[in-house]
N, C-alpha and C positions, 0 to 999 in steps of 0.2 A: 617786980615780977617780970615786966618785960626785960630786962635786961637777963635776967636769968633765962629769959627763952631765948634771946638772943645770943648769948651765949653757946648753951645749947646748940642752935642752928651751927654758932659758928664752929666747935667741938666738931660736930658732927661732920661738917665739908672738910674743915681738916683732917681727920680721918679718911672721909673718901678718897682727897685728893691724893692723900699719903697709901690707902691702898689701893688707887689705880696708879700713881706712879709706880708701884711695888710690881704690880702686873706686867709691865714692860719689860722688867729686865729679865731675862731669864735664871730659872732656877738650877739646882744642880740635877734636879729631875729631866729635865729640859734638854738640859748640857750633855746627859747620860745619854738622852733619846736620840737624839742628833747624831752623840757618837755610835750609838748601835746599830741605828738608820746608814748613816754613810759605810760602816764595817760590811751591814749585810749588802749593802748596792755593789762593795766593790767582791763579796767571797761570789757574789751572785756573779760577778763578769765572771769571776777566773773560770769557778764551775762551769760559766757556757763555752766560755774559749777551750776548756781543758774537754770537753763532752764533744766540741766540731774536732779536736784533735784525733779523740780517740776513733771516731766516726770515719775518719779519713784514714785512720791506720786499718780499720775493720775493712773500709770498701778495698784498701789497696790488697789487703791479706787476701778479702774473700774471693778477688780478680786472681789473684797467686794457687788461690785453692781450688780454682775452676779451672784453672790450665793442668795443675794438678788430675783432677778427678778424669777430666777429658783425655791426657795421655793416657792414663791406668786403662780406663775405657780404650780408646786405640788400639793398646797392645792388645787387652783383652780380646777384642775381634780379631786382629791379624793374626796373635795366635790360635782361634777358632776356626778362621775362613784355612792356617796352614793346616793344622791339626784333622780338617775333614776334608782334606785335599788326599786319597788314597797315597798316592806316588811319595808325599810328605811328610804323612805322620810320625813312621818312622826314623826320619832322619834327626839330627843333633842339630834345633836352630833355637837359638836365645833372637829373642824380639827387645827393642828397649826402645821408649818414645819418649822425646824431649820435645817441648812444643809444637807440637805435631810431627817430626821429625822422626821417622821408622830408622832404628837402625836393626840390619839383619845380621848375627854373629851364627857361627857353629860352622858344620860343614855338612857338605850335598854329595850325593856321588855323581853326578852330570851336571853339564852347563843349565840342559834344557831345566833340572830340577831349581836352579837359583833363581835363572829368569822365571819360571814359574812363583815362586814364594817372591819375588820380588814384585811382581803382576797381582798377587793374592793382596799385597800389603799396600799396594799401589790404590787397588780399589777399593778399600774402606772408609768411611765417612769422615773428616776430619784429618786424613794423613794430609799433611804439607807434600813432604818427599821422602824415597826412600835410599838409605845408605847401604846398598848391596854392598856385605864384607863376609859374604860366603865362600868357603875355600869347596875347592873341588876334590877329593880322592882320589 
């Protein structure tokens, strides 16, 4: 009888010992997890890299878009401030702003009327300078 429980015992550590060495080694469960672990750490970088990218395309656009809106704005006034100026409504002047840069096209019937629309566009908020290209009649 004791040998039989001896036995037993011994049965039974052998097992143990056979399923915790089994524990060690990794499974194909294991092998999967690791691999799908390291997959998502590296989609996880690119997405962050690819998201600072777009980021930096967005700020450089949205700086493009404000120089944008700020010309349009520019002309807009210069042609208001020419436009309520009596002596100049009715004359032929095209307005065109490139980073703050008025240029004045058409034509005036006097000197004094250019330097005037040149002086109108001179003093609007944000003009740089202005490119007098007013012809005289």
């Amino acid at each position: 009888m004791k040998t039989l429980k001896n036995n037993k015992l011994i049965a039974i550590s052998i097992l143990i010992a056979v399923g915790l060495a089994a524990c060690d080694k990794p499974g194909p469960a294991e092998s999967a997890g690791k691999s799908i672990d390291n997959t998502a750490d590296a989609a996880g970088k690119r997405i962050s890299e690819t998201v600072d990218k777009v980021g930096e395309k967005i700020s450089t656009q949205s700086e493009k878009t404000g120089v944008a809106i700020d010309d349009a704005e520019i002309t807009t006034k210069v042609k208001a401030a020419i436009f309520s100026e009596p002596g100049l409504k009715t004359l032929q002047i095209s307005v065109d702003t490139i980073k703050g840069v008025v240029t004045l096209s058409g034509s005036v019937d006097s000197q004094a009327n250019s330097d005037r629309a040149k002086a109108l566009a001179s003093a609007v908020a944000g003009v740089a300078s202005v490119d007098n290209r007013l012809m005289t009649k």
